[in-house]
C-alpha positions in Angstrom: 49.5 31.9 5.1 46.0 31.4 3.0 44.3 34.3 3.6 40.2 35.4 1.4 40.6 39.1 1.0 38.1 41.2 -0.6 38.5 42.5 -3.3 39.7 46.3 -3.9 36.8 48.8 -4.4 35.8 49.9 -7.8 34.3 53.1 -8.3 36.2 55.0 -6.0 35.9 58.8 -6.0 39.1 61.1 -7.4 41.1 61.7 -4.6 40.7 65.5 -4.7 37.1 64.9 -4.0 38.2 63.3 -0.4 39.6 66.8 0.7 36.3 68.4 -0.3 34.6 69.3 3.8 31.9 67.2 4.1 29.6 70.1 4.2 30.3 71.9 1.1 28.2 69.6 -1.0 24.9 69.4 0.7 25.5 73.3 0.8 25.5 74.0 -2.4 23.2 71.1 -3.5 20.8 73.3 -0.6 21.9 76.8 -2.3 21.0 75.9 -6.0 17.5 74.4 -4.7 16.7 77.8 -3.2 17.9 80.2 -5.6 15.9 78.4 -8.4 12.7 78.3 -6.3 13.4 82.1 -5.7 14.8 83.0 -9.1 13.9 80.9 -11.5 10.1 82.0 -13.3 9.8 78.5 -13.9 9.5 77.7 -10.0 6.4 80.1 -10.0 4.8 79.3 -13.0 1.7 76.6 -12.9 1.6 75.2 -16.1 2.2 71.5 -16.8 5.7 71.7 -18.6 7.1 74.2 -16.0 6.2 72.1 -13.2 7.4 69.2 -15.2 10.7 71.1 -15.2 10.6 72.3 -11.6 9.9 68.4 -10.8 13.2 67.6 -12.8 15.3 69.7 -11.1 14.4 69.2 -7.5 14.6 65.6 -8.4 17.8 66.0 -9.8 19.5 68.0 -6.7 18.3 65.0 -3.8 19.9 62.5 -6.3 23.0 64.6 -5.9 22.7 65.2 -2.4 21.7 60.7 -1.5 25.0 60.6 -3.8 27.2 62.7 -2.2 26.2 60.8 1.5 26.1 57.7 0.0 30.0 57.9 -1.4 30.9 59.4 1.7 29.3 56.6 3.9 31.4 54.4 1.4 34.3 55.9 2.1 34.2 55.8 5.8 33.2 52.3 5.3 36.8 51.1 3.5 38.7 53.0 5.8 37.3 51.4 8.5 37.1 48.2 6.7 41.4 49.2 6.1 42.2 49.3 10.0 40.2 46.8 10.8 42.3 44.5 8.6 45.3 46.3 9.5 45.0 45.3 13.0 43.4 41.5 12.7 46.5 41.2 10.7 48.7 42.6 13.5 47.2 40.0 15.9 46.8 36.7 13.6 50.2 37.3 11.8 51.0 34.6 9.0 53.5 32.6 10.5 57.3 32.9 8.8 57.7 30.0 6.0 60.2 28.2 7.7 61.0 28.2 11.8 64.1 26.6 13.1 64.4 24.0 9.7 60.1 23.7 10.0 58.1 24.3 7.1 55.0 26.7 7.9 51.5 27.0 6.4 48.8 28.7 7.8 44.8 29.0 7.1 42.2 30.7 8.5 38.4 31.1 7.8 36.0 33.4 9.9 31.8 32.3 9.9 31.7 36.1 10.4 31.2 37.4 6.9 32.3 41.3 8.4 35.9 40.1 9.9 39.2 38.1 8.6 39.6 36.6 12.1 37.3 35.5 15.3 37.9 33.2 17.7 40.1 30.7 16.9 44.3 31.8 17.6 47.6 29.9 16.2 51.3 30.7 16.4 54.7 29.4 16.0 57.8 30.8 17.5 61.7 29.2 16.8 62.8 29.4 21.0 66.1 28.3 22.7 63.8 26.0 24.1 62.7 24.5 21.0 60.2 25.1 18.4 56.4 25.7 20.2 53.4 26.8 18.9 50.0 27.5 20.3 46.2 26.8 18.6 43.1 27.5 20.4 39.6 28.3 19.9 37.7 30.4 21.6 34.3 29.9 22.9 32.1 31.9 20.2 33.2 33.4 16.9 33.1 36.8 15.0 35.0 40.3 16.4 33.6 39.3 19.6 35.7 36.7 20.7 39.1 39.1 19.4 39.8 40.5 22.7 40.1 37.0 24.0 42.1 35.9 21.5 44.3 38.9 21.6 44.8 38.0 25.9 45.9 34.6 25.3 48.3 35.3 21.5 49.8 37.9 23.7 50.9 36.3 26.5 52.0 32.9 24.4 54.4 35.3 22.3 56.2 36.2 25.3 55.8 33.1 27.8 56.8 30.8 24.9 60.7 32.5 25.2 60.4 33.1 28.6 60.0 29.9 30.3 61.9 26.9 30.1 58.8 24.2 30.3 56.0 24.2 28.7 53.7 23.9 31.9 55.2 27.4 32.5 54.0 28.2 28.9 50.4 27.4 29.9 50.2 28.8 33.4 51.0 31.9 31.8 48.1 31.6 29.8 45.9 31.1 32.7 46.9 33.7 34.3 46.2 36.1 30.8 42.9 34.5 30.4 42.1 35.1 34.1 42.9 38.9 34.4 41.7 39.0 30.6 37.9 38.0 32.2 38.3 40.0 35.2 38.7 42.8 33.4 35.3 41.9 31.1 33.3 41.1 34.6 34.6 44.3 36.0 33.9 46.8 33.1 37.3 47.0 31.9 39.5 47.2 35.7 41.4 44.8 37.3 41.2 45.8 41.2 44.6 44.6 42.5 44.2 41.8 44.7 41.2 39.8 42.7 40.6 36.6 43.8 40.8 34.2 41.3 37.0 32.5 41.4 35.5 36.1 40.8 35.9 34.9 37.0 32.7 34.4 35.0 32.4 30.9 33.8 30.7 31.7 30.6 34.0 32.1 28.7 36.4 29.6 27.8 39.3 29.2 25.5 40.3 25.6 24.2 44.4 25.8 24.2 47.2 23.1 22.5 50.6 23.8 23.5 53.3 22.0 21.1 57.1 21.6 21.7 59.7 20.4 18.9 62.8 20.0 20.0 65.8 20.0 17.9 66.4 16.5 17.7 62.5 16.1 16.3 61.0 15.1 19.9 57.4 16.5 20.5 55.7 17.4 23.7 52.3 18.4 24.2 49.7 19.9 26.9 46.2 20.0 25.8 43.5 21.9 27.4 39.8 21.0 25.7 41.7 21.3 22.0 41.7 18.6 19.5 44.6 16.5 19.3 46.6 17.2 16.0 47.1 14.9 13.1 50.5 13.6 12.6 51.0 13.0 8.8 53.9 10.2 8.0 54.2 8.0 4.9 51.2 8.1 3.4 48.9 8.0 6.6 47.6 10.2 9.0 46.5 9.4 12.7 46.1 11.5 15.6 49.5 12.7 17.2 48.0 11.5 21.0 44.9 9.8 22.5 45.0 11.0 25.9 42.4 13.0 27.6 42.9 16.6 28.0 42.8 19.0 30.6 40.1 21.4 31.1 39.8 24.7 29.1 41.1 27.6 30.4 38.8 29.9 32.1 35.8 27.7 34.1 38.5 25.9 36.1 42.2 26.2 37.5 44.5 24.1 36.4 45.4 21.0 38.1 48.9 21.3 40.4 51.1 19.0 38.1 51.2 20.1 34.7 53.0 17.3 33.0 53.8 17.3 29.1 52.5 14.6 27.2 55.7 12.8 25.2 54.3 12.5 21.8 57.8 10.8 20.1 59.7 11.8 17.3 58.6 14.3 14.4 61.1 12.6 11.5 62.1 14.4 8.5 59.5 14.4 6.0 56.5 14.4 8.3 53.9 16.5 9.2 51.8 18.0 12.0 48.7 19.6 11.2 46.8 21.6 14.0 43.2 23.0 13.5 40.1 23.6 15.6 36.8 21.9 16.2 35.2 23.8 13.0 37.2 21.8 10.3 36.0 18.7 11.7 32.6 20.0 12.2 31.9 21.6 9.0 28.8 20.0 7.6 27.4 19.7 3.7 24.1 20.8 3.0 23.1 17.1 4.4 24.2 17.2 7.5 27.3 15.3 7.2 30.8 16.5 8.6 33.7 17.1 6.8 35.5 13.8 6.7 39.1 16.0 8.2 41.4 12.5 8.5 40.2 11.4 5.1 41.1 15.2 3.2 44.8 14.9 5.5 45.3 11.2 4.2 45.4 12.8 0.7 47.2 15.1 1.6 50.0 13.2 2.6 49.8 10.9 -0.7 49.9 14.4 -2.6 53.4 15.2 -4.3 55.1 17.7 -4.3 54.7 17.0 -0.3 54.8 21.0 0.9 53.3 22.4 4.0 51.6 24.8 1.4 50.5 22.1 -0.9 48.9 19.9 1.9 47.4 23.0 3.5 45.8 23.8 -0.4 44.5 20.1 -0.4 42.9 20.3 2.8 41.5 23.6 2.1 40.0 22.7 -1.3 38.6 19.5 0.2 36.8 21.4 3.1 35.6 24.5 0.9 34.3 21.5 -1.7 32.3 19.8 1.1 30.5 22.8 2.6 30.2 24.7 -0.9 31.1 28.0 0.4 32.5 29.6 3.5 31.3 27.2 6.7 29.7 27.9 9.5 31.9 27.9 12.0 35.5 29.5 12.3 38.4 27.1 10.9 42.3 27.5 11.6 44.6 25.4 10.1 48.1 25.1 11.1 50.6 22.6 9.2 54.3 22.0 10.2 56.5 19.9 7.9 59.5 18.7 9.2 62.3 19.7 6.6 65.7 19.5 8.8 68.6 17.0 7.4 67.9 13.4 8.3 71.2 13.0 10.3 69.2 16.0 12.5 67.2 13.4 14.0 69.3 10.9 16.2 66.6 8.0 16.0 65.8 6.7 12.3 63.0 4.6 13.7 60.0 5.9 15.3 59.2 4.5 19.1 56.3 6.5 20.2 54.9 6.6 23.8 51.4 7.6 23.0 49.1 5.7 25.7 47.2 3.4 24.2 43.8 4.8 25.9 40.8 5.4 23.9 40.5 8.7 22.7 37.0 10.4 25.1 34.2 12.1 23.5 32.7 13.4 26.2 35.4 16.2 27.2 34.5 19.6 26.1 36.0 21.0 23.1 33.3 22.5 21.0 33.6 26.2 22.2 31.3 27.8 19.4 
């Protein structure tokens, strides 16, 4: 996984200094200012050059002391800065390089300058029920759409082994993202027995559920998400055109959850997975980031890596906004890599409907 890190502080403070009591400074920095105004003839004197000198060292002594709170409010800062990284980490984990013969790569970029992670969510998991993997986007960005990215990682890391379809995968995750904003609308409790309209509309989450099965097969359910781009030969296209369901939180889920059949994933290709803020990053004209152009050169590039076409993309993107952008970005490639007598079908037959692809269903959560 891609990851921008800060970089490590400079400056820091000897470590003995750390197990000094915070008090002990500003005590003596107070003891010194008294004795010398007590003590000192200089403190009592009126002449020019003592009070010169009096001047210099009160002056001296509240430099130490803005110093002393000043490092200390650093400290607190990094360490806080430390867990904080320690536990986005925890919860948007890179995914392994390779699951179940896949190739892995994995990118994200928060618009909130003070976290690594927000609102957007991706994982892959190697299951006896195939490869899946999740992406979604959460309406919002920054730390406060972790919580609800937290509810829904959660209960795809244990549905995805769990159940043997993926429509139980994703009524799983409605039921996590239900009691997830019960819990907000209620302060923190879920009363047993809460009935499932008492959730808040507000909040959504935009979900893509994705199932490769061994013999390179790939099933779908898409709620609000953008489709993925499916990268073979030296094109890419979108993987389906269908119109997805609604995101999870404002409505149930219809009764019949089917899985989309998106055909075959053949060695050598690639599906990449992001969210609404690659294809919505704009330059300082207005214009979005052309995503199917950047993924077309990607799959030209050679050596043809999950890494290498994740860098491509990334450069291309981080090119055409000239710095961070403004909305939260996950990218998610998988590269087929399994032997080519894996795959029982050496000829791709699709069964992608032919529909046009709608514009007006919502998938723009920030």
């Amino acid at each position: 996984m891609i990851r921008f890190k800060p970089g490590a502080p400079r400056g820091a403070p000897p470590r003995f200094l750390s197990r000094v009591p915070a008090f002990v400074v500003p005590t003596a920095l107070g003891a010194t200012a008294v004795a010398y105004r007590l003590t000192c003839p200089l403190a009592h004197d009126d002449a020019l050059g003592a009070r010169l000198v009096s001047s210099a060292v009160m002056c001296a002594i509240v430099t130490g002391l803005v110093m002393h709170v000043r490092r200390r409010l650093l400290r607190e800062l990094r360490q806080t800065r430390r867990i904080a990284e320690a536990a986005q980490s925890a919860l948007l984990r890179p995914p392994p390089p390779r699951v179940d013969g896949l190739a892995a790569a994995a990118v994200h970029l928060s618009a909130d300058p003070g976290a690594r992670i927000g609102g957007d969510l991706y994982e892959v998991v190697a299951t006896e029920h195939g490869v899946r993997a999740v992406i979604g986007d959460v309406r919002g960005h920054g730390l406060g759409a972790v919580t609800t990215a937290a509810a829904v990682l959660g209960s795809f890391r244990e549905a995805a082994h769990d159940e043997a379809e993926l429509a139980g995968v994703l009524r799983r995750l409605e039921r996590a993202m239900a009691r997830h904003l019960r819990a907000q609308h209620t302060g923190g409790h879920d009363p047993a027995g809460a009935a499932q309209d008492s959730t808040p509309g507000e909040e959504f989450v935009t979900v893509l559920l994705l199932e490769i099965l061994p013999d390179g097969d790939v099933r779908a359910l898409n709620c609000g998400h953008p489709w993925p781009y499916l990268l073979t030969g030296a094109r890419a296209e979108p993987l389906a055109r269908t119109g997805p369901l609604p995101p999870l939180g404002p409505f149930p889920l219809p009764p019949e959850l089917p899985a989309v059949p998106c055909g075959p994933l053949l060695p050598g290709d690639a599906l990449v997975l992001h969210t609404d803020g690659a294809e919505e990053a704009r330059d300082a004209e207005g214009r979005f980031f052309p995503l199917r152009d950047a993924l077309t050169e990607a799959a030209r590039a050679h050596p043809r890596t999950a890494q290498s076409m994740l860098r491509t993309v990334l450069t291309a993107l981080l090119r055409h906004t000239a710095g961070p952008p403004g909305d939260d970005v996950a990218l998610l490639v998988l590269r087929n890599e399994r032997p080519v007598g894996g795959t029982p079908t050496g000829v791709r037959t699709t069964a992608r409907p032919a529909t046009p692809h709608p514009t007006s269903h919502l998938q723009s959560p920030a």
